[in-house]
C-alpha positions in Angstrom: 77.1 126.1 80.5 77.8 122.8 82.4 77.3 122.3 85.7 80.3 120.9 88.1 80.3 119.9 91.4 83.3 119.3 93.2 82.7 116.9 95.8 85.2 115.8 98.7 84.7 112.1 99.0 85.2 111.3 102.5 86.9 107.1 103.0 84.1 104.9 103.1 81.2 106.3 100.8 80.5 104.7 97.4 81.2 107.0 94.7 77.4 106.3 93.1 73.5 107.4 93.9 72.6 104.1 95.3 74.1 101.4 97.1 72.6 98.5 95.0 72.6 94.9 96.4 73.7 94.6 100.0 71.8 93.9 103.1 73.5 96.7 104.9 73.6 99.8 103.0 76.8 102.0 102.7 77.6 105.2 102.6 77.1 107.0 99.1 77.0 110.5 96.8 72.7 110.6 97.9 73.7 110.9 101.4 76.0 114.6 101.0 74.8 115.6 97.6 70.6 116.2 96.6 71.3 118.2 92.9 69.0 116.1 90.2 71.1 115.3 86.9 74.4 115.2 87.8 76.8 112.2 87.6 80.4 111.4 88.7 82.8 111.7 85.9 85.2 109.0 86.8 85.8 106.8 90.1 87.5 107.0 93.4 87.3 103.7 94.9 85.3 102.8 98.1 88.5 103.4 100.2 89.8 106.5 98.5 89.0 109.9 99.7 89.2 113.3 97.8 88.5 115.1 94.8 85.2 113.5 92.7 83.3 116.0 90.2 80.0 114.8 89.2 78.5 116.9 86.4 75.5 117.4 84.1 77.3 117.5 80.9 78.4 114.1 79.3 81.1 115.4 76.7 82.3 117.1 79.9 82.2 113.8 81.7 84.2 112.3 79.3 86.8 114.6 78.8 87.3 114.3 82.7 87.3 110.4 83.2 88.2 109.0 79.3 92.0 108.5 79.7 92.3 109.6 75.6 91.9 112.9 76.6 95.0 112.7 79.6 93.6 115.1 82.0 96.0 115.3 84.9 95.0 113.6 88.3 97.0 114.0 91.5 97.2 112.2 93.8 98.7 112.5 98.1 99.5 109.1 98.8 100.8 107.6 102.0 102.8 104.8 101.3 104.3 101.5 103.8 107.8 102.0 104.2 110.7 104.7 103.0 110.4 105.1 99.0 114.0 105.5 97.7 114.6 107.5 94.5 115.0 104.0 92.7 111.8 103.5 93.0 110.4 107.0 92.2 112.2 106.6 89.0 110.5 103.3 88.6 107.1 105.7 88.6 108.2 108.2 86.6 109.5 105.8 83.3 106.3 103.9 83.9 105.3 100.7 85.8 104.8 97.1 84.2 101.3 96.1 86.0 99.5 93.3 84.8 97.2 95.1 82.2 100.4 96.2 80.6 102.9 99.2 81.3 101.7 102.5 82.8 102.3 105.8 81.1 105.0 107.7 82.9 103.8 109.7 85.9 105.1 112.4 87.9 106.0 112.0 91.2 107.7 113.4 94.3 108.7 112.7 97.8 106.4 115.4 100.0 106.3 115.9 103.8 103.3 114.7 105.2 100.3 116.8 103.6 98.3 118.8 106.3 95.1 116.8 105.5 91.9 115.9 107.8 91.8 113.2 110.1 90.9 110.0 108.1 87.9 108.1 109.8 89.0 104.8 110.4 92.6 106.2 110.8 95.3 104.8 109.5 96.7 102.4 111.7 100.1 102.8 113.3 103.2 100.7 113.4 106.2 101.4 115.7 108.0 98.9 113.6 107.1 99.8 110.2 107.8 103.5 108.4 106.0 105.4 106.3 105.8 108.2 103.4 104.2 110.3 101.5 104.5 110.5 97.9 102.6 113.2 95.3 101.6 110.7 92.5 100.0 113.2 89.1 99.1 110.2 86.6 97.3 111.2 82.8 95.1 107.6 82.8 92.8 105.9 85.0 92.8 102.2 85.3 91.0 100.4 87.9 93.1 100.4 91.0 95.9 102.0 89.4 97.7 104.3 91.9 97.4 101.6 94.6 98.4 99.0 91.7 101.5 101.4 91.2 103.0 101.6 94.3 102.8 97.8 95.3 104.5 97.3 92.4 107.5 99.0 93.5 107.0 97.7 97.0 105.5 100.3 98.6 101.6 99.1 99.6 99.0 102.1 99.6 98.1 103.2 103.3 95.7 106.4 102.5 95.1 107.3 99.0 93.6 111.2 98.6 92.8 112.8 95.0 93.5 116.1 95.6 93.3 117.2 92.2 91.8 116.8 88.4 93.3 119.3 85.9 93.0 122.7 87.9 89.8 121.6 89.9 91.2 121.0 93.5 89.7 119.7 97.2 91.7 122.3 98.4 90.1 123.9 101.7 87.1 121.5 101.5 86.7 119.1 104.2 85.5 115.8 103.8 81.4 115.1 102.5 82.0 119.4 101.3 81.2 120.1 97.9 80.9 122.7 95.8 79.1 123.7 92.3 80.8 125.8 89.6 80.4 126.2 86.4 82.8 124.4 84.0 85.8 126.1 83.7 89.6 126.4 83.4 90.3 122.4 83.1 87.5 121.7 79.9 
């Protein structure tokens, strides 16, 4: 049986072992988690937090991260500014970005999620509202989510995974993880 580890990647850490090339080292996977053989299936950018699973079983690894196999991926996102419905529909038929059109995601206006403290925080504007959005997309291009929204004019603030298929960060806090076998999502 596989081995999974779900892993809540705080902002700021590299989603790899080693921090390869820089004078000042960052932040990364070998500082929170010492189990030998596992890997991260898929990416969460530098300044994304959330939901990463590393495991020990490549088909495994694929099946999370290969966008064939459209394993569901959702996302909390605080957006810049007040995201009308026009543009949630814009989401949900699909997005024209420059590596062609996205596949059509799901998508909701939420309340402001009950989440940790981000560390830098966010930072505040009088002037300038926000929102939060649930984003669940079935592919993973580089950037994407963050891609999305700016191209309905809503820039990315704080981008969390909270979820891949049924695994969830759900009562984890951030640099927590967790090992479990594989299990309802392969």
């Amino acid at each position: 049986m596989a081995r999974l580890i779900l892993f809540n990647k705080p902002y700021g850490v590299l989603p790899q072992f080693t921090d390869r090339g820089t004078t000042s080292p960052r932040p990364t996977l070998s500082d929170f988690i010492d189990v030998p053989g596992v890997y991260p299936a898929g990416r969460l950018d530098l300044d994304s937090e959330g939901l990463l699973l590393l495991t020990d079983d490549g088909r495994l690894q694929a099946r999370i991260a290969d966008p064939r196999f459209k394993m569901a991926k959702t996302y909390l996102v605080q957006v810049e500014g007040d995201v009308a419905e026009a543009g949630l529909v814009s989401l949900r038929q699909g997005v024209r970005l420059k590596d062609g059109l996205t596949r059509p995601a799901e998508v909701e206006r939420i309340s402001a999620p009950d989440l940790w403290l981000r560390d830098p925080p966010i930072r505040f504007r009088k002037t300038v509202p926000d929102c939060w959005i649930r984003l669940t997309i079935r592919e993973g291009r580089n950037r994407q989510v963050r891609r999305m929204t700016a191209a309905i004019g809503h820039p990315t603030l704080r981008l969390v995974r909270w979820s891949i298929g049924d695994w969830t960060v759900e009562g984890m806090q951030p640099g927590e993880w967790r090992a479990t076998l594989a299990g309802p999502s392969s």
